[in-house]
N, C-alpha and C positions, 0 to 999 in steps of 0.2 A: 709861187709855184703853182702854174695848174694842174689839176690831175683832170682824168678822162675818162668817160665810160661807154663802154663798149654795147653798143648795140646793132647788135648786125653789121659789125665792119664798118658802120658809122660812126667813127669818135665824136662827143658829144660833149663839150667841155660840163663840168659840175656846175656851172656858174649860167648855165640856161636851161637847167633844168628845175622845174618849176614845179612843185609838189602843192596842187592845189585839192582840194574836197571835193570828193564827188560828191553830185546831189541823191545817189543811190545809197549810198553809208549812211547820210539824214533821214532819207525815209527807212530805211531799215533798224534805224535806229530807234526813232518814233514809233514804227510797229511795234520795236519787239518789246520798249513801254506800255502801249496800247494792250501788246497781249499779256504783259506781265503784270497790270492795273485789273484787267478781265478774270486772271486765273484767281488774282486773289480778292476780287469780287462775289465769284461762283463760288469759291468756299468757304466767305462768308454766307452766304445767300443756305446752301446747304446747311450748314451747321444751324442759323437759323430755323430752318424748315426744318431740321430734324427736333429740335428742342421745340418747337409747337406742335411736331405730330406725338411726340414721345407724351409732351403736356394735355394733349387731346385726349391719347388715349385710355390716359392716367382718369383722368375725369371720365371717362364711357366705363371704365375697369370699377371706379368708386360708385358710379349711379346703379352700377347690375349687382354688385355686391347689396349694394342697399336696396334694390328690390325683391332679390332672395332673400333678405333675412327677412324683408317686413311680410313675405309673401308665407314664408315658414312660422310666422308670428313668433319670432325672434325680441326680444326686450333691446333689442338693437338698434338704437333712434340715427335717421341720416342727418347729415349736417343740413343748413337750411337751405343755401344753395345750390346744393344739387338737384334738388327736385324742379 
């Protein structure tokens, strides 16, 4: 039995109609991994960045605290590497 479909008054048997892949669905598809590889790039890259400035600053926070004590003649000895 065939059936038919209707396009514009054109009947079109089922049996020539031919569902092939666009090459626009590939690339959009490849983007949107592209972009989805990217987004979760950048928030590693951040979260990095933030854990070394948090860690930087940790250290600048410890070297001033050890200045003022040794500057107030504090019995307060700094660790070795900070100086």
């Amino acid at each position: 039995m065939k059936t038919y479909s209707n396009h514009k008054f054109n009947l079109v048997e089922d049996d020539d109609i031919v569902s092939n892949a666009n090459n626009t669905d590939f690339v959009c598809i490849i983007l949107t991994m592209i972009c989805i590889l990217l987004i979760i790039g950048l928030i590693a890259f951040s979260i990095y960045a933030a854990k070394a400035e948090a860690k930087a600053y940790s250290v600048q926070m410890e070297q001033e605290l050890c200045n003022l004590m040794e500057f107030n003649g504090s019995t307060y000895h700094c660790e070795k590497g900070l100086k």
